[in-house]
N, CA, C and O of each residue as an XYZ file, in Angstrom:
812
protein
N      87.543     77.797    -62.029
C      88.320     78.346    -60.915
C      87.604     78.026    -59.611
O      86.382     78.177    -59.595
N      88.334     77.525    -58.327
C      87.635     77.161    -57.341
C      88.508     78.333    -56.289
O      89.646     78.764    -56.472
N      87.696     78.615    -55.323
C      88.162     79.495    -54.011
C      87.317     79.567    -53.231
O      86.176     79.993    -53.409
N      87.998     78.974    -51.853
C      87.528     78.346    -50.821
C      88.127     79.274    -49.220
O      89.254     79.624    -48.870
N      86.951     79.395    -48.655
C      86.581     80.575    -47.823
C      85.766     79.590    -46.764
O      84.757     78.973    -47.106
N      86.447     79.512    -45.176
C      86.216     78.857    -43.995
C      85.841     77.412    -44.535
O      86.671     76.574    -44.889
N      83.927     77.186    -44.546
C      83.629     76.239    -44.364
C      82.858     75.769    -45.426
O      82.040     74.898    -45.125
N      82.929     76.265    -47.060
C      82.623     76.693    -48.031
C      83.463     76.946    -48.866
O      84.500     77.594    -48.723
N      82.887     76.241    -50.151
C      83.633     76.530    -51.565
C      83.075     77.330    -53.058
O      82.257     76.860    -53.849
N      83.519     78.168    -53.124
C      83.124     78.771    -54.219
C      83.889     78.619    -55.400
O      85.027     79.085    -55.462
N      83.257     77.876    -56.547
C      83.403     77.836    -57.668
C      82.704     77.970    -59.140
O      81.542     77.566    -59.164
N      83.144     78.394    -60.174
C      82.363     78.672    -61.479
C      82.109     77.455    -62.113
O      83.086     76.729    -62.295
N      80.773     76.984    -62.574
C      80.184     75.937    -63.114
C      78.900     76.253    -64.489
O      77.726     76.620    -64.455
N      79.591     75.989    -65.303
C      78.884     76.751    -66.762
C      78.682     77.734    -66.898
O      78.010     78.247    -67.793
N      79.089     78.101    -66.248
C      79.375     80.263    -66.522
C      78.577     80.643    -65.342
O      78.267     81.834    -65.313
N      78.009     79.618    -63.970
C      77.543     80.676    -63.252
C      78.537     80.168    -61.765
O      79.078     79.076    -61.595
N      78.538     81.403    -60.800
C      79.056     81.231    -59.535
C      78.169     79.967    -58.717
O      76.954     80.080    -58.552
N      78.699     79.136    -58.384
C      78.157     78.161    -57.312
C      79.191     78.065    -56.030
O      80.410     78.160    -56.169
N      78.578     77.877    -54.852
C      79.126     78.015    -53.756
C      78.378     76.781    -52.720
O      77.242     76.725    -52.247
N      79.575     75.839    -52.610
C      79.044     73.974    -51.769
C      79.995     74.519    -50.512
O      80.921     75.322    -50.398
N      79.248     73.636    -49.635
C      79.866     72.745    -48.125
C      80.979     72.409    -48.860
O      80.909     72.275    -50.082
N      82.555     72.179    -47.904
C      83.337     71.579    -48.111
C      82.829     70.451    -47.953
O      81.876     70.518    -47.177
N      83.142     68.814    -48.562
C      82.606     67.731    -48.476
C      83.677     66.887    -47.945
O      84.896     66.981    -48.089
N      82.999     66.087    -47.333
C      83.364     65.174    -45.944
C      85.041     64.672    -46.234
O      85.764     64.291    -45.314
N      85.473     64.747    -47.620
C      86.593     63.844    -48.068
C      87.298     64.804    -47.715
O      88.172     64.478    -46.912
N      87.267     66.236    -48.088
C      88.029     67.488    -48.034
C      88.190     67.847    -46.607
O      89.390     68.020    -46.394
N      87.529     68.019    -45.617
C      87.405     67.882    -44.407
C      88.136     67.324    -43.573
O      87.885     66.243    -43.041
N      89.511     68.291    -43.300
C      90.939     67.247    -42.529
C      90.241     66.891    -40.658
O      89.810     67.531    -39.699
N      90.511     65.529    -41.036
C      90.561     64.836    -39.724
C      90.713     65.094    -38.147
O      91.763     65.657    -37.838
N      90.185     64.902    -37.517
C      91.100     65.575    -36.106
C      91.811     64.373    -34.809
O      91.208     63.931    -33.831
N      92.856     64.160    -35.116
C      93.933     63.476    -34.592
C      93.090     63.474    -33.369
O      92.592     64.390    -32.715
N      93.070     61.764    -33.212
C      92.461     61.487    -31.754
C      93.451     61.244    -30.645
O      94.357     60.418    -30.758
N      93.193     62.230    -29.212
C      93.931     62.178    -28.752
C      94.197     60.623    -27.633
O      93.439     59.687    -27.376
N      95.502     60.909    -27.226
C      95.712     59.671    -25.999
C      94.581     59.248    -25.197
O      94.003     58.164    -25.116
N      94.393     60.430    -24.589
C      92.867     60.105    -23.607
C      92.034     59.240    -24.507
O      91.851     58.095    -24.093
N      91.492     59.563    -25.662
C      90.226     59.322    -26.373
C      90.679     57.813    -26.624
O      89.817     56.950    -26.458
N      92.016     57.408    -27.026
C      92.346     56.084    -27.612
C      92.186     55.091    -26.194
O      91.555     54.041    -26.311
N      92.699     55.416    -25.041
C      93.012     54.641    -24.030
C      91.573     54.324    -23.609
O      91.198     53.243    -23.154
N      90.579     55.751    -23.891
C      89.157     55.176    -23.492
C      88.720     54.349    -24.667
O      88.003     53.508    -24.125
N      88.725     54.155    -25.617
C      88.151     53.310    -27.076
C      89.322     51.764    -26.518
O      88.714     50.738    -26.822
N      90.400     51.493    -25.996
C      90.889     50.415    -26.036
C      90.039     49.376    -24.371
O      89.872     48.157    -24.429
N      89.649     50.214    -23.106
C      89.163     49.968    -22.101
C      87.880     49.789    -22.117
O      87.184     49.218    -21.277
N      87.466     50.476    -23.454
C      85.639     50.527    -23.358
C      85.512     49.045    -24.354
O      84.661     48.204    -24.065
N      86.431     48.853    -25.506
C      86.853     47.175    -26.071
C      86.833     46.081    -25.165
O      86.010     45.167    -25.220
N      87.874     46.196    -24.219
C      88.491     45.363    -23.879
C      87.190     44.768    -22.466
O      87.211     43.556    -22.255
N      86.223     45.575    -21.657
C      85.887     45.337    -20.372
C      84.501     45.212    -21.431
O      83.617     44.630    -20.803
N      84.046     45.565    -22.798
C      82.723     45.382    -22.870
C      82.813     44.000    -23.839
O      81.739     43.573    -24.262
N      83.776     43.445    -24.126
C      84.302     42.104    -24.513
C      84.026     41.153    -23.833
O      83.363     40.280    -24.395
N      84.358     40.965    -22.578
C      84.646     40.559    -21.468
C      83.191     40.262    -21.159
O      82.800     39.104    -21.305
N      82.194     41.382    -20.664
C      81.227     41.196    -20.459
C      80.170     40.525    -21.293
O      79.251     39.776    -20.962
N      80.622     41.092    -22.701
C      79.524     40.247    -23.647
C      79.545     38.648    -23.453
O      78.544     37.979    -23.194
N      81.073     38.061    -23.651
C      81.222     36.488    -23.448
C      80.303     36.252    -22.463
O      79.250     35.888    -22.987
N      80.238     36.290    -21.400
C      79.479     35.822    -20.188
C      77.802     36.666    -20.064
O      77.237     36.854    -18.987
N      77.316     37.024    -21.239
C      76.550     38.146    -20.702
C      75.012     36.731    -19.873
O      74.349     37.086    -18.898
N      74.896     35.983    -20.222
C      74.001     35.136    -19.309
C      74.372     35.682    -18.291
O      73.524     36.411    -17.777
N      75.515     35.598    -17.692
C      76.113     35.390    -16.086
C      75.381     36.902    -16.197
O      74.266     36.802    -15.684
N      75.544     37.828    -16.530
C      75.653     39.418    -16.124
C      73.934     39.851    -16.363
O      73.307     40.885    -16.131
N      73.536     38.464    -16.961
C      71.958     39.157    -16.912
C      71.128     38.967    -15.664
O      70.065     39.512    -15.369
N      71.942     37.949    -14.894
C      71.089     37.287    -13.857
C      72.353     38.732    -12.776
O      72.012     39.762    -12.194
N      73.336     38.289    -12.898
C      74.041     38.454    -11.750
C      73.945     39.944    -11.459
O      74.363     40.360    -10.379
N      73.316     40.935    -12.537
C      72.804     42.246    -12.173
C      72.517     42.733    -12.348
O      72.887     43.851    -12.708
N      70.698     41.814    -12.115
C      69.587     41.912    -12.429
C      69.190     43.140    -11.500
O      68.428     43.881    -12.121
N      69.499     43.674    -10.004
C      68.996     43.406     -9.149
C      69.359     45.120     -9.211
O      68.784     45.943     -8.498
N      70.365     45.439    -10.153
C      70.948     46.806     -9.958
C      70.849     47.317    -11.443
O      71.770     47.910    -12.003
N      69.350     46.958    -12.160
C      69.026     47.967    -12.919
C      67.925     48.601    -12.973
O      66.789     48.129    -12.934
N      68.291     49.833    -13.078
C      66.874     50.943    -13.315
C      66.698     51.139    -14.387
O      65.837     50.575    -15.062
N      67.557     52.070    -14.815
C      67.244     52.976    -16.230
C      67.899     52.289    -17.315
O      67.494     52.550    -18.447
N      69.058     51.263    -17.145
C      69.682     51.033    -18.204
C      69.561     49.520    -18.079
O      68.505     49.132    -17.579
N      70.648     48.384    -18.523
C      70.222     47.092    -19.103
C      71.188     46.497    -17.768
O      71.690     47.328    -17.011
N      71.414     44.979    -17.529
C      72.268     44.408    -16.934
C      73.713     44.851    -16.888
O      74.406     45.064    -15.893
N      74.008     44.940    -18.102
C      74.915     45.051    -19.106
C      75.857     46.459    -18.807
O      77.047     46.554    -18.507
N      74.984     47.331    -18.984
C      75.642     48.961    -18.559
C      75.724     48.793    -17.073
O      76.708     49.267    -16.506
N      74.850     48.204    -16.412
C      75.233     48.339    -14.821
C      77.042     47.375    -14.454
O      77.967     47.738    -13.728
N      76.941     46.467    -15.080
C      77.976     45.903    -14.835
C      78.973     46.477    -15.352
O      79.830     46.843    -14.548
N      79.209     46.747    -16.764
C      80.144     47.887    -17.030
C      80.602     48.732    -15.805
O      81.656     48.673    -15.171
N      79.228     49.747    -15.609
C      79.735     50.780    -15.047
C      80.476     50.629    -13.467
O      80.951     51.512    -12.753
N      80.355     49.005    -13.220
C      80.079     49.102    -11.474
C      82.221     48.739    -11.394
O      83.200     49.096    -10.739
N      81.770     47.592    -12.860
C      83.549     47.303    -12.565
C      84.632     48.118    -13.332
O      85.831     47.879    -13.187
N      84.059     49.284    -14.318
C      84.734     50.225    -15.022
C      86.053     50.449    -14.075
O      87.209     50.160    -14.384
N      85.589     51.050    -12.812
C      86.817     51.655    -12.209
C      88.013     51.025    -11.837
O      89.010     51.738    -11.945
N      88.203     49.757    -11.383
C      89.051     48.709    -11.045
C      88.955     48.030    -12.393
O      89.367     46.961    -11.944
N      88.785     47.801    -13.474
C      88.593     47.046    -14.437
C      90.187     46.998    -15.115
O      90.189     46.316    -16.140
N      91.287     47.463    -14.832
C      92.184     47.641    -15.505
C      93.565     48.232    -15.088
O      93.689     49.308    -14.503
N      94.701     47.323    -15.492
C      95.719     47.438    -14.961
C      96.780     47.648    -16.192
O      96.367     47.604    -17.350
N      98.140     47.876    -15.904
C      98.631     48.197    -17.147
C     100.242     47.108    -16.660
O     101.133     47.307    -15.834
N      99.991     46.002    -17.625
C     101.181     45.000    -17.727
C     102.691     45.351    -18.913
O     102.837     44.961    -20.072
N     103.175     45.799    -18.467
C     104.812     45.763    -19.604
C     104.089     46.956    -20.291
O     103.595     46.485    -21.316
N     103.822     48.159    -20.215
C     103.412     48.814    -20.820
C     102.267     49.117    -21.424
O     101.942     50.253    -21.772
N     101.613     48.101    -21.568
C     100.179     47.300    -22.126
C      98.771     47.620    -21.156
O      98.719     47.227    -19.991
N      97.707     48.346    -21.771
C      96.298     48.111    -20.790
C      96.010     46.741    -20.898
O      96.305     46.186    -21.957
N      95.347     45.922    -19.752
C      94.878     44.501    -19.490
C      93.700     45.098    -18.769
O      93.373     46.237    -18.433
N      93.175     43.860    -18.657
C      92.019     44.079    -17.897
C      92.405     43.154    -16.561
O      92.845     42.005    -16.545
N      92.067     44.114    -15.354
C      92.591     42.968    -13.858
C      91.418     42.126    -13.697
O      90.322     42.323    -13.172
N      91.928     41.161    -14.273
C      90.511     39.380    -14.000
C      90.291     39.416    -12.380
O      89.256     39.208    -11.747
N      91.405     39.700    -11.985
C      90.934     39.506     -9.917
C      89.566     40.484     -9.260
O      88.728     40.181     -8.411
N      89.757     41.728    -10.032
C      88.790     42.206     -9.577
C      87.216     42.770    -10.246
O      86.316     43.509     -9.848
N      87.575     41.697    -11.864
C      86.167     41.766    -12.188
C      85.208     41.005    -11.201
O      85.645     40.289    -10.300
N      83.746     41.228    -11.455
C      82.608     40.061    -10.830
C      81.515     40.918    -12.357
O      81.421     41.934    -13.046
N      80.806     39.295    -12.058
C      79.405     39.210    -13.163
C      78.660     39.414    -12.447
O      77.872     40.157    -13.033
N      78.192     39.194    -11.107
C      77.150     38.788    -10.336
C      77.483     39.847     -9.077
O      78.669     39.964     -8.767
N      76.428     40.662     -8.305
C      76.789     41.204     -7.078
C      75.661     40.918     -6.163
O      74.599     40.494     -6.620
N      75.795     41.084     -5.157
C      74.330     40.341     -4.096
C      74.944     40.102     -2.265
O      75.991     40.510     -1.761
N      74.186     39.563     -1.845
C      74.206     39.241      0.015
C      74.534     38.212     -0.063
O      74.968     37.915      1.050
N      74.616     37.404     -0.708
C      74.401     35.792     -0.538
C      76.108     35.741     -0.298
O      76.922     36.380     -0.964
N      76.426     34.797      0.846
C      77.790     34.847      0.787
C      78.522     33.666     -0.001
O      77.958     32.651     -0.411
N      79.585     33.908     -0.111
C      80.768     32.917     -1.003
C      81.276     31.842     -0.536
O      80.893     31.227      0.459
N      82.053     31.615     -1.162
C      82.363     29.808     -0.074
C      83.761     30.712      0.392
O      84.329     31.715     -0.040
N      83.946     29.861      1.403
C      84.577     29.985      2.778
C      85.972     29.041      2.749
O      86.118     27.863      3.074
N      86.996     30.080      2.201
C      88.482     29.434      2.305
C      88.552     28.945      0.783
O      89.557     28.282      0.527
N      87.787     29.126     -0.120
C      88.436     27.893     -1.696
C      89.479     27.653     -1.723
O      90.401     28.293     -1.218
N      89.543     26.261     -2.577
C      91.222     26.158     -2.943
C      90.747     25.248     -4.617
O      89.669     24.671     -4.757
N      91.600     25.310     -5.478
C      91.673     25.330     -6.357
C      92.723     23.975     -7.081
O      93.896     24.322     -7.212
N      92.478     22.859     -7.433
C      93.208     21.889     -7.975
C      93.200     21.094     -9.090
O      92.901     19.936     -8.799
N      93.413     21.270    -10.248
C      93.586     20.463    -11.436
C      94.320     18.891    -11.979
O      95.442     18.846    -12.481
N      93.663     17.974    -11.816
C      94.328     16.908    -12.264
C      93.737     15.904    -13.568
O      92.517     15.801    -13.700
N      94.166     15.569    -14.004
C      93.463     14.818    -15.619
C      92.607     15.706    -16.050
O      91.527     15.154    -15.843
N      92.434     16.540    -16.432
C      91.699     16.954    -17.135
C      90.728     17.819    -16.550
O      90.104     18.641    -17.221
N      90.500     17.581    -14.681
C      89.500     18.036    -14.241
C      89.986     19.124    -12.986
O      91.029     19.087    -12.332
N      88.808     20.134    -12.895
C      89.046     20.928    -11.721
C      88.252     20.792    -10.868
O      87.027     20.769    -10.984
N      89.247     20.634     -9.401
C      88.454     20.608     -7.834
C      88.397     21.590     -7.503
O      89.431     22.128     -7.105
N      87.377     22.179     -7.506
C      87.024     23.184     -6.426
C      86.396     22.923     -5.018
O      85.333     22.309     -4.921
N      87.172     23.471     -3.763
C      86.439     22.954     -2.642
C      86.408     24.226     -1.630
O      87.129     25.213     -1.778
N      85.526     24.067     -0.650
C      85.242     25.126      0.486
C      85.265     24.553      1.384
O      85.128     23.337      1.247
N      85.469     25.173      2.939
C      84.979     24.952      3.748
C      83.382     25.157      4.486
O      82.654     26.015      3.987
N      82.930     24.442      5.539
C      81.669     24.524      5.669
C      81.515     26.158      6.959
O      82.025     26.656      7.962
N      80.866     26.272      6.350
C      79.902     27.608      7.300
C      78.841     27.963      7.984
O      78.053     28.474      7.189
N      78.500     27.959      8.831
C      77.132     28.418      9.796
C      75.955     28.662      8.817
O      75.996     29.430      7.855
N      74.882     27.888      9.204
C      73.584     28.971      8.465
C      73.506     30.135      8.581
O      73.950     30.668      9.598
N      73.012     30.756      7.735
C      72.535     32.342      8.311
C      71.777     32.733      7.393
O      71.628     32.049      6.381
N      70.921     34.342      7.632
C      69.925     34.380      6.334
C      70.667     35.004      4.627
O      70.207     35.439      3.571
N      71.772     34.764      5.090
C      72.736     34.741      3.613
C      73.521     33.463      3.140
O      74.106     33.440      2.058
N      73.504     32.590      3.857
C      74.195     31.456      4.036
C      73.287     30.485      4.130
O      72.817     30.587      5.263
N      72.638     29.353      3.410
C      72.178     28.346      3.099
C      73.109     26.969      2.584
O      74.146     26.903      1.924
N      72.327     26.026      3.139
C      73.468     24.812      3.092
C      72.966     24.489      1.292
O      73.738     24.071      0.429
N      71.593     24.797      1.104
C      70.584     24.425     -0.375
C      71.273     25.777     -1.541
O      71.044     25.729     -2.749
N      71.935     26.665     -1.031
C      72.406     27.477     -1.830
C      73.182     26.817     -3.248
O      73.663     25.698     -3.424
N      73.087     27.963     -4.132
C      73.436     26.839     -5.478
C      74.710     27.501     -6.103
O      74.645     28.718     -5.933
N      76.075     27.049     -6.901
C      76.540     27.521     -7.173
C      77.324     28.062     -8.790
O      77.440     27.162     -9.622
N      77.626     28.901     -9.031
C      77.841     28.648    -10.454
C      79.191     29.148    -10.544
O      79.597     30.070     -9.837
N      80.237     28.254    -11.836
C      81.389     28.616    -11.746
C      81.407     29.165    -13.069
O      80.633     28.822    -13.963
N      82.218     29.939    -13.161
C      83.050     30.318    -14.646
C      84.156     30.627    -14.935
O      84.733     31.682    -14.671
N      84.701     29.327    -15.752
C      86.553     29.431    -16.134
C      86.465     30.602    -17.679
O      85.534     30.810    -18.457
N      87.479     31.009    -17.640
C      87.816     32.120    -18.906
C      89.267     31.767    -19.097
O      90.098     31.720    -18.191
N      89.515     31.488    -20.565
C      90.606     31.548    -21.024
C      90.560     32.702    -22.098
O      89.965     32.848    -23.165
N      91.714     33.694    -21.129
C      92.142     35.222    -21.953
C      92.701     35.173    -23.195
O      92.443     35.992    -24.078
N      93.664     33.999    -23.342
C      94.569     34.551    -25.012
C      93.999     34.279    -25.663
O      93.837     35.244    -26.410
N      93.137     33.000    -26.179
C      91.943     32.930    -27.370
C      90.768     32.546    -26.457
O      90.569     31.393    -26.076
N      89.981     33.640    -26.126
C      89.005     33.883    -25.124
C      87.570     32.332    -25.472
O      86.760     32.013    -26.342
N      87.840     32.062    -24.726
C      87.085     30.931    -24.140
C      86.182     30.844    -23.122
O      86.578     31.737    -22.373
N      85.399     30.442    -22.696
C      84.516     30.103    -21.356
C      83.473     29.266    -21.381
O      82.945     28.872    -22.421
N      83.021     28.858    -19.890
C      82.387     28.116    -19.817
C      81.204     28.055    -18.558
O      81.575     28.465    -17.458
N      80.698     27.874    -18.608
C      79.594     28.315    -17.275
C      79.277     26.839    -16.966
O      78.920     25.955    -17.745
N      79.464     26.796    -15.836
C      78.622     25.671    -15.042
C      77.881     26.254    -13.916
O      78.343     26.779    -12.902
N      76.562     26.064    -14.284
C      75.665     27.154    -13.444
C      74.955     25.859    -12.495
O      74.750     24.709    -12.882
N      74.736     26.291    -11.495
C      73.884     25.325    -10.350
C      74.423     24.300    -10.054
O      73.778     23.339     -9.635
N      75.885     24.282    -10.228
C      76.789     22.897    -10.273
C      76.714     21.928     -9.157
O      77.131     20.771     -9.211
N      76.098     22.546     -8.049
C      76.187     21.973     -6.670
C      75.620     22.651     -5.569
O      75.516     23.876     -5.631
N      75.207     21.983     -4.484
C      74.908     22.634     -3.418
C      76.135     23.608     -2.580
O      77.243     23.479     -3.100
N      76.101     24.445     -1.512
C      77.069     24.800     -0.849
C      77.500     23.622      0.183
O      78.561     23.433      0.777
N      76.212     22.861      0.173
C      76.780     21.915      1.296
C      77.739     20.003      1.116
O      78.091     18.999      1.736
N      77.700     20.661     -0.199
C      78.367     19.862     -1.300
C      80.045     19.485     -0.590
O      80.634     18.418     -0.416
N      80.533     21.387     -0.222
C      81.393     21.667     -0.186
C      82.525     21.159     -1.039
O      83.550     21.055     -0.367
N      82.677     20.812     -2.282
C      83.363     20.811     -3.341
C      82.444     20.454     -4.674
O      81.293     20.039     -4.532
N      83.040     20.647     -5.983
C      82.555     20.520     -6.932
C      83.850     20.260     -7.732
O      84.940     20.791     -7.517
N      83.554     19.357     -8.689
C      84.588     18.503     -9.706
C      84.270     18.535    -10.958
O      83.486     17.654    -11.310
N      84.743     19.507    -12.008
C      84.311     20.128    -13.389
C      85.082     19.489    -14.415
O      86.249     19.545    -14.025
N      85.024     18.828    -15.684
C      85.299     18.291    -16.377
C      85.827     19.828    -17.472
O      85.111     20.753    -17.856
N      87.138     19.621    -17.692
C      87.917     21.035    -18.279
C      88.484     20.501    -19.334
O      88.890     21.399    -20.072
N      88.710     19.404    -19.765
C      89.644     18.347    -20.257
C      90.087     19.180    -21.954
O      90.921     18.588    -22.640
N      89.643     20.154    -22.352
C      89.478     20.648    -23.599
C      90.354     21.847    -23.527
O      90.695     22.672    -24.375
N      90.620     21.701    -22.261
C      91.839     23.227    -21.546
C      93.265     22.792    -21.037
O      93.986     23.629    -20.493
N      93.718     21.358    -21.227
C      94.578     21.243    -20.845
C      95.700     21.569    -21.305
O      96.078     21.317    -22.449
N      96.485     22.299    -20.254
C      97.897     23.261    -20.946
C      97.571     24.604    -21.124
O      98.309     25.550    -21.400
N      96.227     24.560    -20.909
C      96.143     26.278    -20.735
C      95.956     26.796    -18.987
O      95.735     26.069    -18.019
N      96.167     28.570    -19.032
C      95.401     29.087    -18.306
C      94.257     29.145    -18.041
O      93.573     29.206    -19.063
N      93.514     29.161    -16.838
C      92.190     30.014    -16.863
C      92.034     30.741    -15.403
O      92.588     30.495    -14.332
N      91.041     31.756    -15.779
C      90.657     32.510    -14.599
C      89.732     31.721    -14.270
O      89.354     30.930    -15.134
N      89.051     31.690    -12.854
C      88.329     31.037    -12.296
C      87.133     31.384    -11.431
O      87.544     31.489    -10.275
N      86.223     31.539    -11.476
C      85.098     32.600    -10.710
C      84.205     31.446     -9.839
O      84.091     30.265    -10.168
N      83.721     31.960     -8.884
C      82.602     31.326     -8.205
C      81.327     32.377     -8.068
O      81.647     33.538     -8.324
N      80.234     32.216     -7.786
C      79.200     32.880     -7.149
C      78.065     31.558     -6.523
O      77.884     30.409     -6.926
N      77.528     32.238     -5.527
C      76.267     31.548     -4.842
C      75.076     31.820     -5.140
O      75.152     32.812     -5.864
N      73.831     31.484     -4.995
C      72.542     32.133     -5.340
C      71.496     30.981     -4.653
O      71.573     29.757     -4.760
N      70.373     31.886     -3.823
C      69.866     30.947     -3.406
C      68.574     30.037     -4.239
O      67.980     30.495     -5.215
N      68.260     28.523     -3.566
C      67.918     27.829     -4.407
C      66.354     28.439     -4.734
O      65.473     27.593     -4.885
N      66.116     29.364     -4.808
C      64.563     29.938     -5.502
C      65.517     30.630     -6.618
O      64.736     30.905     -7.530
N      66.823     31.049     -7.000
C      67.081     31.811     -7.469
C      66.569     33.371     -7.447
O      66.655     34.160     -8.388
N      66.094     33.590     -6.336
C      66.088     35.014     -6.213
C      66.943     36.114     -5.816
O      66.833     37.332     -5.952
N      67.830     35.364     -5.286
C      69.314     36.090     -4.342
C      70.042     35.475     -5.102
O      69.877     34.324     -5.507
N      71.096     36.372     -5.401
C      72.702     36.287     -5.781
C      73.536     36.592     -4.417
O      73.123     37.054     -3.353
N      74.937     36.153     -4.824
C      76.236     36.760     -4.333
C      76.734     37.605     -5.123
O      76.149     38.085     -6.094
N      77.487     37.772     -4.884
C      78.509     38.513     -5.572
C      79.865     37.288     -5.726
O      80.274     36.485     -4.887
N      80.299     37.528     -7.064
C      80.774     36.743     -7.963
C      82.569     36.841     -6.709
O      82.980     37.793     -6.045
N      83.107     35.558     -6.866
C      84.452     35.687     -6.122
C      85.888     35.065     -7.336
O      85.737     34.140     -8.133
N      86.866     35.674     -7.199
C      87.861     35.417     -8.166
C      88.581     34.273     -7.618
O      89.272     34.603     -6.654
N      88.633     33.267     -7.861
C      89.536     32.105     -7.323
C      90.319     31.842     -7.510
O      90.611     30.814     -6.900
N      91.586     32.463     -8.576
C      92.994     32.499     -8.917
C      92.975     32.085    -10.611
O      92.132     31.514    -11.302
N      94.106     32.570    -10.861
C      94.428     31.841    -12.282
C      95.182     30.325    -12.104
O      96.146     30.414    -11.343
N      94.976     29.063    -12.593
C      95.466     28.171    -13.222
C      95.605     27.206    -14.204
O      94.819     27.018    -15.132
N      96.641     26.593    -13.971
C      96.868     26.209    -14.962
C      96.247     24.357    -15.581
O      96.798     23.360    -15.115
N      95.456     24.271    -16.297
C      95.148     23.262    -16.003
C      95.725     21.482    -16.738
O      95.660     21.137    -17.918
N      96.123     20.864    -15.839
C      97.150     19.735    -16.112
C      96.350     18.606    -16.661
O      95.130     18.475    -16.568
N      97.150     17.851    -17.212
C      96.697     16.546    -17.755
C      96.700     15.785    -17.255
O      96.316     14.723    -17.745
């Protein structure tokens, strides 16, 4: 005979009374709520994101950890803007992630062009200043979202380059997001990472 009282079971076992923990199988579940799921699908989806690129996120914010790793700082910095909701659906908004945060400034006006296989990226030129170096170095990173892809081209060029021409040829017909950042040439200074549009890249 078994009889079961709160958090505890009492039952007879060779003629004597024994009394167990309910055990973990017996133990009904507790329905996770909306909140809890929407945070388990955002805490997926933005620490995904970050892992692919985590090179980029070790350098790019380096500069803003104390107590915890690159990794949690970047989480936590783009958590809040990290996410938009498409056709019903959480996404993550690519425009306003960054890997990298810093003084160093960005290029000035980009524009964005795909032909055979390859992407132009170009800027306009900008004044020296003590954030602005012509020796400044730059690094790009394309991401393709539906079967997540990427690619880093780190130090690809000077700023005074004012364009850079990336060989993509393995992406043609897809999307990609498109990132820039600067850093100066000791690599001790970053920028902060800039979103350069989604496209599409042609043959």
């Amino acid at each position: 005979m078994i009889n079961k009282t709160g958090s505890v079971i009492g039952k007879i076992h060779k003629g004597q009374n024994v009394i167990t923990g309910i055990s973990k199988k017996l133990k009904r579940r507790k329905k996770k709520t909306e909140s809890q799921i929407i945070s388990r699908v955002r805490f997926g989806k933005l620490n995904s994101f970050l892992s692919d690129i985590k090179s980029l996120v070790t350098v790019g914010f380096k500069k803003m950890v104390k107590h915890n790793t690159a990794a949690n700082a970047a989480y936590s910095y783009n958590f809040d803007h990290a996410f938009i909701t498409v056709n019903g659906r959480l996404e993550l908004n690519y425009p306003k992630l960054v890997y990298s945060i810093g003084d160093v400034e960005g290029p000035e006006s980009p524009v964005l062009v795909t032909e055979n296989g390859f992407l132009n990226i170009s800027w306009f030129n900008m004044p020296q200043s003590i954030n602005c170096q012509y020796s400044d170095l730059a690094t790009v990173l394309v991401y393709e979202p539906i079967e997540p892809d990427n690619v880093f081209f780190t130090e690809t060029c000077k700023r005074s380059d004012l364009n850079v021409i990336l060989d993509v040829s393995h992406f043609i017909g897809k999307s990609l997001h498109c990132y820039i950042c600067f850093a100066t040439a000791d690599g001790k200074h970053e920028g902060t990472s800039v979103y350069l549009g989604l496209i599409e890249v042609a043959g």
